[in-house]
Backbone as XML, in Angstrom:
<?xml version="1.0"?>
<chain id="A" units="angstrom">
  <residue number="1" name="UNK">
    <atom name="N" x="-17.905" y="6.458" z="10.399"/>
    <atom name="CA" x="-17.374" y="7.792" z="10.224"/>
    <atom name="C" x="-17.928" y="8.698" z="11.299"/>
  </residue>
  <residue number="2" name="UNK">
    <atom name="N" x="-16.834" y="9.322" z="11.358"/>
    <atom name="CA" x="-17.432" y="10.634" z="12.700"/>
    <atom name="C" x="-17.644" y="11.626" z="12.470"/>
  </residue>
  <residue number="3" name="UNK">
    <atom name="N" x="-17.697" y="12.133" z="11.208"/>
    <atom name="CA" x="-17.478" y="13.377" z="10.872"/>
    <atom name="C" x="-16.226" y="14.461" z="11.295"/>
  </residue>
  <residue number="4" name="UNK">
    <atom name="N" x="-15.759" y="12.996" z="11.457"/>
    <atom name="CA" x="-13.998" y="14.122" z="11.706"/>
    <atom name="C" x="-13.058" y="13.821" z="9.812"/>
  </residue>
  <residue number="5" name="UNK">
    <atom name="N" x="-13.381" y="14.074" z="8.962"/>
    <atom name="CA" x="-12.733" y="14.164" z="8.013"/>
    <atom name="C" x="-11.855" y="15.458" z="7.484"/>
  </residue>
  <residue number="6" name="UNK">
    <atom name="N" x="-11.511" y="16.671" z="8.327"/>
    <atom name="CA" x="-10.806" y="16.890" z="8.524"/>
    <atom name="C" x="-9.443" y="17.124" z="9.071"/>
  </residue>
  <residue number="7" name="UNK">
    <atom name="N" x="-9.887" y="15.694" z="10.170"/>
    <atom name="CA" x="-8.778" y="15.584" z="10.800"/>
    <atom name="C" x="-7.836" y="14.489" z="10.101"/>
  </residue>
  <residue number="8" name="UNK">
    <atom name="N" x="-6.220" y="15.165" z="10.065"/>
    <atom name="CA" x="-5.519" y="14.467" z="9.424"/>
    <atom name="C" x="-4.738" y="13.645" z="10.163"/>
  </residue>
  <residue number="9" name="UNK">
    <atom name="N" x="-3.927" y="12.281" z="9.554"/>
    <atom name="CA" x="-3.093" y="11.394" z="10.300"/>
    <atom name="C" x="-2.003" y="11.452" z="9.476"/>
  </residue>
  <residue number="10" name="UNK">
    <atom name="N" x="-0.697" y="11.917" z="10.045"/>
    <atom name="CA" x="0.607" y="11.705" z="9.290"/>
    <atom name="C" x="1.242" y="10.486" z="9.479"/>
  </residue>
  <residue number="11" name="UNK">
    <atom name="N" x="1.638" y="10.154" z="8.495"/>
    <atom name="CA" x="2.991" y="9.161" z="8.622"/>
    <atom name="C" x="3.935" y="9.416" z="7.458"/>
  </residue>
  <residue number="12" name="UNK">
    <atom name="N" x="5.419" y="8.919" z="7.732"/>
    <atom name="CA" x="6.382" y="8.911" z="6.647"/>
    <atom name="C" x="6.601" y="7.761" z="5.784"/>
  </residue>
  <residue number="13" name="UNK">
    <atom name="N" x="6.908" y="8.124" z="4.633"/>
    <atom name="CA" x="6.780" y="6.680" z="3.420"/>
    <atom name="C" x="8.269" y="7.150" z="3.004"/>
  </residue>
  <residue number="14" name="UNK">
    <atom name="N" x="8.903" y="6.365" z="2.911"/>
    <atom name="CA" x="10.460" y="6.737" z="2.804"/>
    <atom name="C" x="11.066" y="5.792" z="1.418"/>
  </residue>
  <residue number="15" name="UNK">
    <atom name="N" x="11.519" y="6.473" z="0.351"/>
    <atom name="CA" x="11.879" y="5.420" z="-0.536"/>
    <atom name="C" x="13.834" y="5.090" z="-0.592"/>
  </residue>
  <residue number="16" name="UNK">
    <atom name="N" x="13.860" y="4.037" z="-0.973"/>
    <atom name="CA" x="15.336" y="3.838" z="-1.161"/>
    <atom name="C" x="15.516" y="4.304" z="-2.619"/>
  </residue>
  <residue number="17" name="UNK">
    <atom name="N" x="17.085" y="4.257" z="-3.039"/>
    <atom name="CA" x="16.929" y="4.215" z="-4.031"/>
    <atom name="C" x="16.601" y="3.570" z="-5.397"/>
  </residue>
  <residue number="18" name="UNK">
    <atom name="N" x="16.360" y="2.347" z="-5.075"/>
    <atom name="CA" x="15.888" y="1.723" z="-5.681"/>
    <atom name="C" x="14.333" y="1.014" z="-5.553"/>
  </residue>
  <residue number="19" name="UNK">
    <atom name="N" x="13.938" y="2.165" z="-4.788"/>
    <atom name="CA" x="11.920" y="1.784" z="-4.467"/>
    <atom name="C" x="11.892" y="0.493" z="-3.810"/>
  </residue>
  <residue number="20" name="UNK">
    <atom name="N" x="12.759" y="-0.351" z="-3.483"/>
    <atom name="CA" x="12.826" y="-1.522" z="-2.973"/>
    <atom name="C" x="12.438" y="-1.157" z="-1.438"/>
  </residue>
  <residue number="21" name="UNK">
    <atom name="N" x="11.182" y="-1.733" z="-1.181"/>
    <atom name="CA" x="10.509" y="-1.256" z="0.272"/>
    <atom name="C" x="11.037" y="-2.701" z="1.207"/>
  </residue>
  <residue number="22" name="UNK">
    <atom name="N" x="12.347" y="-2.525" z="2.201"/>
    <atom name="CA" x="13.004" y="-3.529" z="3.059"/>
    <atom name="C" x="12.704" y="-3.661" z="4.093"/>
  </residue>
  <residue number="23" name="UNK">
    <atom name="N" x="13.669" y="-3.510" z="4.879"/>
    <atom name="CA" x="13.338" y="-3.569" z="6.679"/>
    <atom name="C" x="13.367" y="-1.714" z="6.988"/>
  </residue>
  <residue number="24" name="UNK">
    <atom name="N" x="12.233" y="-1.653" z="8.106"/>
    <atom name="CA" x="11.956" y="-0.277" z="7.854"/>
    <atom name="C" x="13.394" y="0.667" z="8.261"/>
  </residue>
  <residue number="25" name="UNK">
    <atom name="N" x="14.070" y="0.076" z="8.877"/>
    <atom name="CA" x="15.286" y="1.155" z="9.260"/>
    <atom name="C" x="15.852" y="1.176" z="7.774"/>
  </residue>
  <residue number="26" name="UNK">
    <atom name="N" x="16.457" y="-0.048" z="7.052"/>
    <atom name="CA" x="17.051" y="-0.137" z="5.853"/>
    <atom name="C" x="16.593" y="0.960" z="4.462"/>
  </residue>
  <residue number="27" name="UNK">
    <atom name="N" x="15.357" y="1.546" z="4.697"/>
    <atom name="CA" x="14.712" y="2.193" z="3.939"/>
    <atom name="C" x="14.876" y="3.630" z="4.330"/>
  </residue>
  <residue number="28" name="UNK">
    <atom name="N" x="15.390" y="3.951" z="5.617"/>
    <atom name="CA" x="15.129" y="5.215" z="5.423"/>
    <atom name="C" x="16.669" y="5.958" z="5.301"/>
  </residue>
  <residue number="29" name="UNK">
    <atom name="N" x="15.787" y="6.679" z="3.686"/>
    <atom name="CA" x="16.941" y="7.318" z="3.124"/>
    <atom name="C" x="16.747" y="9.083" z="2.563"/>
  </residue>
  <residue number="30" name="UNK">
    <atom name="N" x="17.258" y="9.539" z="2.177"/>
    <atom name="CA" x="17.151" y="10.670" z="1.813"/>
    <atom name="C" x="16.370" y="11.256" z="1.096"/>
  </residue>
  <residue number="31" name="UNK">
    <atom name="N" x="15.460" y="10.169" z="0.479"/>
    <atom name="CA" x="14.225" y="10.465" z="-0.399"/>
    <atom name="C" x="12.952" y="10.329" z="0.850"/>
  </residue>
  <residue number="32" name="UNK">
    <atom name="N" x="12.167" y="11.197" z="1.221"/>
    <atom name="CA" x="11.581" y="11.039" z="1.812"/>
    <atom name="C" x="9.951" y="11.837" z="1.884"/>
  </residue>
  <residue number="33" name="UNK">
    <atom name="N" x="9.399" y="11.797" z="2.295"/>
    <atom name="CA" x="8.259" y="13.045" z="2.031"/>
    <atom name="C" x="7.095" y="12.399" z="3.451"/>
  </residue>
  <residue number="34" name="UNK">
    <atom name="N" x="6.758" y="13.363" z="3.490"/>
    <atom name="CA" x="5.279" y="13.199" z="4.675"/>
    <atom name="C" x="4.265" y="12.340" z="3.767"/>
  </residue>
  <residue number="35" name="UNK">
    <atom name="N" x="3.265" y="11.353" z="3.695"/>
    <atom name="CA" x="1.968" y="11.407" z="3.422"/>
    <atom name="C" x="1.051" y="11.733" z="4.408"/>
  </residue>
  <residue number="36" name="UNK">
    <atom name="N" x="-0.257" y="12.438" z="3.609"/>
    <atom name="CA" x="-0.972" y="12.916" z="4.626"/>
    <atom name="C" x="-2.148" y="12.568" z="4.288"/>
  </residue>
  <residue number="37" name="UNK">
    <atom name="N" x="-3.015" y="11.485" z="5.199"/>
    <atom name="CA" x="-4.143" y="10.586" z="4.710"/>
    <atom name="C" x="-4.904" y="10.965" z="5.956"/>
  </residue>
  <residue number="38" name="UNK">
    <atom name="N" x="-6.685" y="10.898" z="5.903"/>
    <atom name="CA" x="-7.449" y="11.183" z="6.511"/>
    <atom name="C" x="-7.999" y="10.067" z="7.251"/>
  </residue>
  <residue number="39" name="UNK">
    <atom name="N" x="-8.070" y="10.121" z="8.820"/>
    <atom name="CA" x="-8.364" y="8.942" z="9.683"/>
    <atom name="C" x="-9.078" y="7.904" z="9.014"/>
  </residue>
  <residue number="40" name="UNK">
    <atom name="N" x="-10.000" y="8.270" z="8.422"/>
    <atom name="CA" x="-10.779" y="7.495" z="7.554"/>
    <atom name="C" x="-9.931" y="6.717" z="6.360"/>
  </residue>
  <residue number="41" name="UNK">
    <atom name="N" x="-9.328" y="6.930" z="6.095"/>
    <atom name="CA" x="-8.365" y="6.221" z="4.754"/>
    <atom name="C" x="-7.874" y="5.679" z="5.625"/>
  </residue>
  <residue number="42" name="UNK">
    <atom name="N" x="-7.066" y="5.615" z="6.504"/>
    <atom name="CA" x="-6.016" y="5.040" z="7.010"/>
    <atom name="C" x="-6.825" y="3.661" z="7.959"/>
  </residue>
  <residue number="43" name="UNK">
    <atom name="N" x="-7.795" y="4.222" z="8.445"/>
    <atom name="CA" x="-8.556" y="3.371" z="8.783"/>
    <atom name="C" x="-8.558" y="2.202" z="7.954"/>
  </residue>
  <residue number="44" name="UNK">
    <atom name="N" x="-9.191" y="2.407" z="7.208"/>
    <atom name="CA" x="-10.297" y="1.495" z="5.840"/>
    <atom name="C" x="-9.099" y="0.969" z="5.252"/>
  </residue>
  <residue number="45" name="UNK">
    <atom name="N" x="-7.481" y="1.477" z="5.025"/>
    <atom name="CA" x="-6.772" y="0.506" z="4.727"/>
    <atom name="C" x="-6.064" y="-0.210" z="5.671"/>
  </residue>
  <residue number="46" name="UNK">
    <atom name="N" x="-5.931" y="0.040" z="6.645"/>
    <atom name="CA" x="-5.573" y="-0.971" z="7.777"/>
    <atom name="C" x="-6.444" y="-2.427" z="7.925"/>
  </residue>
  <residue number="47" name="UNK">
    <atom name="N" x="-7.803" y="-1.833" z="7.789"/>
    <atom name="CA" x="-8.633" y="-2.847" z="8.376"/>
    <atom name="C" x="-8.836" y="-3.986" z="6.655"/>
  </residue>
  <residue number="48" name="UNK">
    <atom name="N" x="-8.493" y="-3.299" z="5.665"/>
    <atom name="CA" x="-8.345" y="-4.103" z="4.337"/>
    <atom name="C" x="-6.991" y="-5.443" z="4.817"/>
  </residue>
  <residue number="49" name="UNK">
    <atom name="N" x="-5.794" y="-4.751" z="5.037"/>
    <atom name="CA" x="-4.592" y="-5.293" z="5.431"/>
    <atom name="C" x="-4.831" y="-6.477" z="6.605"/>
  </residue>
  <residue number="50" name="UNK">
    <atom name="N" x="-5.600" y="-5.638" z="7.658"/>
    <atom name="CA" x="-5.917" y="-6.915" z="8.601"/>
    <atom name="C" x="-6.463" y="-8.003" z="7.985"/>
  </residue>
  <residue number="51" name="UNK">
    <atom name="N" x="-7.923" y="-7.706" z="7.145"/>
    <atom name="CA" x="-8.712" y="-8.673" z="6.786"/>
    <atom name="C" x="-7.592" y="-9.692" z="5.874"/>
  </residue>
  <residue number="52" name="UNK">
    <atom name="N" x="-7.069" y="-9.516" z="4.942"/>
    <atom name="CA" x="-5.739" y="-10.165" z="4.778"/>
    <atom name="C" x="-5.162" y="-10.917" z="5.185"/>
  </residue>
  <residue number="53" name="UNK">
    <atom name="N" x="-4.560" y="-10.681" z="6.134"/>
    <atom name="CA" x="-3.643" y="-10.706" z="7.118"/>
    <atom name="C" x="-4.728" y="-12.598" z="7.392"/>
  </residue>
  <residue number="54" name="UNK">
    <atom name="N" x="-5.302" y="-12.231" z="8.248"/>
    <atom name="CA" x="-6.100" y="-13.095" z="8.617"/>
    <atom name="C" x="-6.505" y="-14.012" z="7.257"/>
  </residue>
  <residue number="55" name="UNK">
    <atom name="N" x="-6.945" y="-13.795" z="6.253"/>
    <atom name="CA" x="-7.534" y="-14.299" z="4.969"/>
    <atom name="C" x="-6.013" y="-15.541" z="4.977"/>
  </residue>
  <residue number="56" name="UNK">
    <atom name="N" x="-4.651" y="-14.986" z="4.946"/>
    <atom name="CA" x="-3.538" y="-15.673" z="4.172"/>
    <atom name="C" x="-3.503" y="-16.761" z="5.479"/>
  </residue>
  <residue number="57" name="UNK">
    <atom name="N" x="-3.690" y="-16.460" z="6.983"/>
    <atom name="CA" x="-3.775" y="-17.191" z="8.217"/>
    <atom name="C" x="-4.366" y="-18.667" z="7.856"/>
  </residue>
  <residue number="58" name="UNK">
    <atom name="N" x="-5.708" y="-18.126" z="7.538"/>
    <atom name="CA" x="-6.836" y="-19.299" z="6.783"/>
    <atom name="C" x="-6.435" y="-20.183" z="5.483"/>
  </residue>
  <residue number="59" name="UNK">
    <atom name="N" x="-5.312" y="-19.534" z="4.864"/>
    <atom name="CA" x="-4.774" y="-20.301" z="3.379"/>
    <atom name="C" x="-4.017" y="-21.266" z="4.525"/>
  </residue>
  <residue number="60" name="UNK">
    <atom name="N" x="-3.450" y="-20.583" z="5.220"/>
    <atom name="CA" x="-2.131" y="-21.517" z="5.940"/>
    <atom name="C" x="-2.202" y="-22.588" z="6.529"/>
  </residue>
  <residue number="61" name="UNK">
    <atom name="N" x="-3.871" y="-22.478" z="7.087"/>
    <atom name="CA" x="-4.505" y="-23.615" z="8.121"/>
    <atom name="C" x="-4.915" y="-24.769" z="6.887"/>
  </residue>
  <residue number="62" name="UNK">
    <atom name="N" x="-5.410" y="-24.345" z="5.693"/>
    <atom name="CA" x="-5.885" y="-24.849" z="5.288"/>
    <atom name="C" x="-4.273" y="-25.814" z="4.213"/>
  </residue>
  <residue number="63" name="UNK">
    <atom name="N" x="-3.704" y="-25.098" z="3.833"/>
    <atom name="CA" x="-2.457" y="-26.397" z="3.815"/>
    <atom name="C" x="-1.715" y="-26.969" z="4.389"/>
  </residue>
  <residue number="64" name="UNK">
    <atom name="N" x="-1.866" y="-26.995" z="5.753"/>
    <atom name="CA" x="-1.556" y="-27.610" z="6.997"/>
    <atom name="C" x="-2.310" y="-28.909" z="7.356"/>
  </residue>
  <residue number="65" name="UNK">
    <atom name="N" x="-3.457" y="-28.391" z="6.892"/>
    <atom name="CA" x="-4.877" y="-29.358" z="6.972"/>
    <atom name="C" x="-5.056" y="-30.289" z="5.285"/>
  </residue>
  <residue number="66" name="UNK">
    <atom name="N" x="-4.111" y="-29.955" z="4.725"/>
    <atom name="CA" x="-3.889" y="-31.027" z="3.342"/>
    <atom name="C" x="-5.619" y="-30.437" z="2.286"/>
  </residue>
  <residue number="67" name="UNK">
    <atom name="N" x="-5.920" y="-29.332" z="2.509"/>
    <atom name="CA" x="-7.247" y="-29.174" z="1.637"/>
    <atom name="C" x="-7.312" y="-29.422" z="0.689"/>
  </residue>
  <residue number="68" name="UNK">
    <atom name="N" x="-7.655" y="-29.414" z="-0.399"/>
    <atom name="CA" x="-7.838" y="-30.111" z="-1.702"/>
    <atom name="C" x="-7.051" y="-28.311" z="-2.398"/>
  </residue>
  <residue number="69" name="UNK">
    <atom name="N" x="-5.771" y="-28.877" z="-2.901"/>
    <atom name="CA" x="-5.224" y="-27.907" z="-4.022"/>
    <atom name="C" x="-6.446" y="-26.946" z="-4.898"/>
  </residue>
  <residue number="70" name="UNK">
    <atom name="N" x="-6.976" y="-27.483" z="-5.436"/>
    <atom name="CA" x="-8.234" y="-26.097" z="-5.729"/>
    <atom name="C" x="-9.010" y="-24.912" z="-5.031"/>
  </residue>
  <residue number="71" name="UNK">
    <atom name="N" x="-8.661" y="-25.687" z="-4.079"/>
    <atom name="CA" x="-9.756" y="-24.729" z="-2.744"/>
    <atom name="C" x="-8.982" y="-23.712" z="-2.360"/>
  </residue>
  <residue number="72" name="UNK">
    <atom name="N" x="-7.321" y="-24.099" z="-2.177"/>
    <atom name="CA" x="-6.437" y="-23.478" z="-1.698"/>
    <atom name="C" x="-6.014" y="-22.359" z="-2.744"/>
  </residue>
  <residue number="73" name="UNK">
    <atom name="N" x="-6.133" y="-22.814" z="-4.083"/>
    <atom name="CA" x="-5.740" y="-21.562" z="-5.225"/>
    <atom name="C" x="-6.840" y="-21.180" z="-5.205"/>
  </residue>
  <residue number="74" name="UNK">
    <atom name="N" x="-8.089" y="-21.090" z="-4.864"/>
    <atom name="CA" x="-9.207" y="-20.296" z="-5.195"/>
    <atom name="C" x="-9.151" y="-19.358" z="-4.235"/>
  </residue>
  <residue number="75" name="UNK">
    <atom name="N" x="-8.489" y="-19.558" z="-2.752"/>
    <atom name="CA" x="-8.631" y="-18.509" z="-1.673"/>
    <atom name="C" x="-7.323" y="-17.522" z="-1.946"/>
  </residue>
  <residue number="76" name="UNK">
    <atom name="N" x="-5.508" y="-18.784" z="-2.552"/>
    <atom name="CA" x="-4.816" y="-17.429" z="-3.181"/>
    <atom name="C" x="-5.232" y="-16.279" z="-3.740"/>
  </residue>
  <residue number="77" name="UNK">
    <atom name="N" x="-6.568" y="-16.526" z="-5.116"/>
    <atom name="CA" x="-6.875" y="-15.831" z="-5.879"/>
    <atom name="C" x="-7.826" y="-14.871" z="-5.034"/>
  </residue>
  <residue number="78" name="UNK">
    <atom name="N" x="-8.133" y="-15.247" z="-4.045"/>
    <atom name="CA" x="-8.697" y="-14.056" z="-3.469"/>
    <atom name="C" x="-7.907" y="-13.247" z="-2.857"/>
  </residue>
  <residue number="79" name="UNK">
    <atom name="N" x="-6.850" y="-13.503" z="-2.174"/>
    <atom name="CA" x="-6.299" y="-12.771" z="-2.095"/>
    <atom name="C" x="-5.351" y="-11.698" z="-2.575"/>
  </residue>
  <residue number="80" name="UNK">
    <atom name="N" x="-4.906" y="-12.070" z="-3.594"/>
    <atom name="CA" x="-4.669" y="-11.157" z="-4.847"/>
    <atom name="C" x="-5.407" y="-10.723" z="-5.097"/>
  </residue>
  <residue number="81" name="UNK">
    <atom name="N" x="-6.801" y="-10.504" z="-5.431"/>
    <atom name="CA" x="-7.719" y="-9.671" z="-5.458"/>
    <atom name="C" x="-7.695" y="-8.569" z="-4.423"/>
  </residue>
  <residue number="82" name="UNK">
    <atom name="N" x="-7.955" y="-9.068" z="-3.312"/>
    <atom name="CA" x="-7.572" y="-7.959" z="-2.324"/>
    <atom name="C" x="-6.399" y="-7.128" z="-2.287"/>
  </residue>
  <residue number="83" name="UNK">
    <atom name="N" x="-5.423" y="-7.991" z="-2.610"/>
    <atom name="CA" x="-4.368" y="-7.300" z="-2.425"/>
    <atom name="C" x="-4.345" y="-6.049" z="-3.296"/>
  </residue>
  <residue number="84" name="UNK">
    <atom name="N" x="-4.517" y="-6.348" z="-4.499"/>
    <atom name="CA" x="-4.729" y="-5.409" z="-5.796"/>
    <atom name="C" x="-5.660" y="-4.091" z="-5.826"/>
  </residue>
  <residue number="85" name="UNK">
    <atom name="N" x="-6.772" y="-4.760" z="-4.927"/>
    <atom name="CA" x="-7.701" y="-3.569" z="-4.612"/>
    <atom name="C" x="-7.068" y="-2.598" z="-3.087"/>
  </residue>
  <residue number="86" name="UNK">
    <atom name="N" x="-6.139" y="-2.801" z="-2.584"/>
    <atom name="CA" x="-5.386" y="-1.972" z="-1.528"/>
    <atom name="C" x="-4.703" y="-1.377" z="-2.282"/>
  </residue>
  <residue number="87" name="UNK">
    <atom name="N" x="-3.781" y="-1.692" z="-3.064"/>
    <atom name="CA" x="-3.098" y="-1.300" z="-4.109"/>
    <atom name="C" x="-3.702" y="-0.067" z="-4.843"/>
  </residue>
  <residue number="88" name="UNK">
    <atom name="N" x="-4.512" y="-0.034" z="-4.996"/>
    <atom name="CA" x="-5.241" y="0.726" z="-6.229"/>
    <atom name="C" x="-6.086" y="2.171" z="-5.092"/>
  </residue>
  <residue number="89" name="UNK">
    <atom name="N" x="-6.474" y="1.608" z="-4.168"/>
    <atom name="CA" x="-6.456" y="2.719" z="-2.991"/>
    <atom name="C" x="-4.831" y="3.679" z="-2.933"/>
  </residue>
  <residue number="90" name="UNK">
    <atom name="N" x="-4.113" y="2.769" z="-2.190"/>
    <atom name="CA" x="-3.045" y="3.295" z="-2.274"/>
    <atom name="C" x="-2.235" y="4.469" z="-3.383"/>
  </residue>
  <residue number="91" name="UNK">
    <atom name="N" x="-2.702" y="4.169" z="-4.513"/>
    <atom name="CA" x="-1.966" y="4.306" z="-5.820"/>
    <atom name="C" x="-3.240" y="5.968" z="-5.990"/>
  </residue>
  <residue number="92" name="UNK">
    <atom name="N" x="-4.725" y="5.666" z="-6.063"/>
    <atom name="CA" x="-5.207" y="6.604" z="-5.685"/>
    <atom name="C" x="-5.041" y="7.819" z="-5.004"/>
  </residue>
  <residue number="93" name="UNK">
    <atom name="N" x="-4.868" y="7.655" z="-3.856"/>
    <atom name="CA" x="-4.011" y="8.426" z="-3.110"/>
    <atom name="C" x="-2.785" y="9.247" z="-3.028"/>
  </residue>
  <residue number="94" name="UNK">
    <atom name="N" x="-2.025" y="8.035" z="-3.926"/>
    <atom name="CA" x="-1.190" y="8.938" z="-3.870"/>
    <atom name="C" x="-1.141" y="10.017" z="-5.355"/>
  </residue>
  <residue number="95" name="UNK">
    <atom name="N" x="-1.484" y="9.665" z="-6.075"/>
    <atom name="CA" x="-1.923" y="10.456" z="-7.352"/>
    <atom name="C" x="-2.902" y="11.791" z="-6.489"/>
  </residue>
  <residue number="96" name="UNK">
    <atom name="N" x="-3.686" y="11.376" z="-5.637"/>
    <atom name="CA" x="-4.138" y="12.517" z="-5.683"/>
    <atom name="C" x="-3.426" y="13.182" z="-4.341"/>
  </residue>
  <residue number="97" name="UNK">
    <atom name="N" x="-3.402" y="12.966" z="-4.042"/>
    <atom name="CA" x="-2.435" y="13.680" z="-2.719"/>
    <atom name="C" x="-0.966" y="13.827" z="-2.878"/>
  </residue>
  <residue number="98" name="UNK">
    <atom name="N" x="-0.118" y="13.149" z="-3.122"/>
    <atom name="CA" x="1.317" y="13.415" z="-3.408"/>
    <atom name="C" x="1.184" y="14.134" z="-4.707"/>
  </residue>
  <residue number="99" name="UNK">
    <atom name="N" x="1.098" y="13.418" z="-6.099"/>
    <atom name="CA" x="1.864" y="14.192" z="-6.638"/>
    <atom name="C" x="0.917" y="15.392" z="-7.142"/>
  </residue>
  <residue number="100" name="UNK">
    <atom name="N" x="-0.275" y="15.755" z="-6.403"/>
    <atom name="CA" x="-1.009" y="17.231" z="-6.216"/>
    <atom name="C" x="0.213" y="17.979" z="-5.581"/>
  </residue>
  <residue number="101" name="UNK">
    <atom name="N" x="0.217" y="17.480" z="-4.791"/>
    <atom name="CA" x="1.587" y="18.476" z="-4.091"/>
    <atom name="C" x="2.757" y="18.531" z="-4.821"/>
  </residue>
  <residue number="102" name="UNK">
    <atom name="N" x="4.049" y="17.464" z="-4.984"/>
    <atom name="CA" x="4.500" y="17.660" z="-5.878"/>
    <atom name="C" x="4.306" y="18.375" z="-7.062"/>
  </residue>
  <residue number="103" name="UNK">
    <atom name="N" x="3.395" y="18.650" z="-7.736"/>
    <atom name="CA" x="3.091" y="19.879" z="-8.447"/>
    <atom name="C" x="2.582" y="21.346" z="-7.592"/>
  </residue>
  <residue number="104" name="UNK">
    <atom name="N" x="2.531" y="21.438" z="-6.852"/>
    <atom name="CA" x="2.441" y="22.568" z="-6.129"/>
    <atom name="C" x="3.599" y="22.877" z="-5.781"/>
  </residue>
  <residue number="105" name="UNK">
    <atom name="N" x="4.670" y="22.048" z="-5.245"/>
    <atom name="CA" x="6.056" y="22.482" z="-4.796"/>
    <atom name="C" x="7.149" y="22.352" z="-6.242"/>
  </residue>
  <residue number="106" name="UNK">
    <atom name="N" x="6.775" y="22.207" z="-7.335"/>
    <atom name="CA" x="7.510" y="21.845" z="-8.499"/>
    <atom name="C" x="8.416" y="21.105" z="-8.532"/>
  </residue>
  <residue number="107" name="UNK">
    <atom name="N" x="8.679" y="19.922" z="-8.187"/>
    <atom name="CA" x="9.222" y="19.191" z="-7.954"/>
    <atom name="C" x="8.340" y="17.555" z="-8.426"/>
  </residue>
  <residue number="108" name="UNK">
    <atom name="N" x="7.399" y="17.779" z="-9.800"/>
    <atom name="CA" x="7.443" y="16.535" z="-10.676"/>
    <atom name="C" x="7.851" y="15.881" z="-10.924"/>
  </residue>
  <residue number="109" name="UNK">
    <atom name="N" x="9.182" y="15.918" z="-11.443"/>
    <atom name="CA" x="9.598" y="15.153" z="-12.012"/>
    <atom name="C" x="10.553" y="13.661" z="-11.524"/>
  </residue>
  <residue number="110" name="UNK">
    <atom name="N" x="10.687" y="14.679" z="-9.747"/>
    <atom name="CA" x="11.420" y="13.840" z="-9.084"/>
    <atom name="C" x="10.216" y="12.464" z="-8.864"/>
  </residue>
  <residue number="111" name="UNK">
    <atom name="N" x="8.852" y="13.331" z="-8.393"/>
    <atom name="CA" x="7.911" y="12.604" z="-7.794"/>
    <atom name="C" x="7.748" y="11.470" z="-9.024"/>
  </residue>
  <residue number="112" name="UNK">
    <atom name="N" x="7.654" y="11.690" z="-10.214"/>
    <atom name="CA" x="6.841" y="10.955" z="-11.023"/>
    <atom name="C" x="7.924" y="9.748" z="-11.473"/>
  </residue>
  <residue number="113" name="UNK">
    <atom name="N" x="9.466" y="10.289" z="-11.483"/>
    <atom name="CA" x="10.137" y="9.214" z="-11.648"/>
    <atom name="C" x="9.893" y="7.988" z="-10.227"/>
  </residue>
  <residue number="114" name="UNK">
    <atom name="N" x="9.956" y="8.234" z="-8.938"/>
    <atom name="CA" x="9.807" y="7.703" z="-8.249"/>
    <atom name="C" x="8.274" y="6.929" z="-8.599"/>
  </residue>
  <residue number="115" name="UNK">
    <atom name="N" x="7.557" y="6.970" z="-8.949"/>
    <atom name="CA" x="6.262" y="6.665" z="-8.883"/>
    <atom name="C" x="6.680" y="5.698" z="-10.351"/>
  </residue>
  <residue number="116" name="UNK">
    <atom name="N" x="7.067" y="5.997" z="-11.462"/>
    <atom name="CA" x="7.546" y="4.992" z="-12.627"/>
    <atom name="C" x="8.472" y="3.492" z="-12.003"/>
  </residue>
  <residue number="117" name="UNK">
    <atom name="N" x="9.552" y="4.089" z="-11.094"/>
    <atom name="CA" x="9.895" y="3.291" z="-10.041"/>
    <atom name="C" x="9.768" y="2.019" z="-9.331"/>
  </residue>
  <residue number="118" name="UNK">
    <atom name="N" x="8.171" y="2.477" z="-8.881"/>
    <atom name="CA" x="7.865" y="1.908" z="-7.945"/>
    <atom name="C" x="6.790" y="0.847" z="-8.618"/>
  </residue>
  <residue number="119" name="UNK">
    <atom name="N" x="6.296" y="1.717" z="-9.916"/>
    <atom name="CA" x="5.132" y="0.828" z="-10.704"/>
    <atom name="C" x="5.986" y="-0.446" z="-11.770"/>
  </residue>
  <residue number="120" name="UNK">
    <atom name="N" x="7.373" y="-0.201" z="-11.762"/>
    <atom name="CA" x="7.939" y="-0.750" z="-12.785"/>
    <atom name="C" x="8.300" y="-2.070" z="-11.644"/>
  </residue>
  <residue number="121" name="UNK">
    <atom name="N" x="8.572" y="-2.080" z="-10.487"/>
    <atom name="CA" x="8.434" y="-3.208" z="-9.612"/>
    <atom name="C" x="6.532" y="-4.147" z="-8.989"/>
  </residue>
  <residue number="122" name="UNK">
    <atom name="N" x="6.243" y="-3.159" z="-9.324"/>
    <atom name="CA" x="4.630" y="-3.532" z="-8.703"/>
    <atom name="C" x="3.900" y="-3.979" z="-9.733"/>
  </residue>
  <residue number="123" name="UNK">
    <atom name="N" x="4.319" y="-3.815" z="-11.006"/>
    <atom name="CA" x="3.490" y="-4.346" z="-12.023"/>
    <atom name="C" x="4.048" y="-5.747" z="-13.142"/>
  </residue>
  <residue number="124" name="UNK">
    <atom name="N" x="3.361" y="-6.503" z="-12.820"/>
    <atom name="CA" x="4.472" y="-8.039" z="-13.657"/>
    <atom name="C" x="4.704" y="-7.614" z="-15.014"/>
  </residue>
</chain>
């Protein structure tokens, strides 16, 4: 950390109508809103995503390489773990940052259906 935590990083999160997150052009639709996350968040979830990224690389080598089926569901299960804990950042966030705003601009109800939405696909 640099002590730049006021400095902010924008990006756009764009939903369809059906929260179904596709190919990024395919998604952008009329539902749309800024998020606004601090270098530091955006950071710390990138580098979660990388570690990932790389983690599922290592599942791949390793059933390529015929590893013993246990070894290989024990590293899935880690990764669902991870995954879940990005998730829950994410979901953080946006509870406290979106729909803070969304209640500042009154416009709840749109936000929260979208957010029922999105949890009614994200949650088995």
């Amino acid at each position: 950390m640099n002590g730049s935590k006021s400095q902010q990083a924008e990006h756009s999160h764009n939903h369809d109508a059906n929260h179904e997150h596709l190919d990024p052009i395919e998604h952008r639709q009329e539902l749309s809103h800024p998020h606004i996350h601090s270098e530091e968040s955006l950071r710390r979830i990138v580098n979660r995503l990388s570690r990932i990224e790389g983690h599922i690389r290592g599942i791949k080598t390793m059933v390529q390489q015929n590893s013993p089926c246990p070894d290989v569901l024990l590293q899935i299960a880690a990764v669902r773990g991870a995954l879940d804990r990005v998730a829950r950042i994410v979901l953080d966030e946006h509870l406290s940052e979106c729909i803070a705003r969304a209640a500042k601009e009154g416009n709840m109800e749109v936000e929260i259906e979208q957010l029922k939405a999105a949890l009614d696909r994200f949650l088995p």
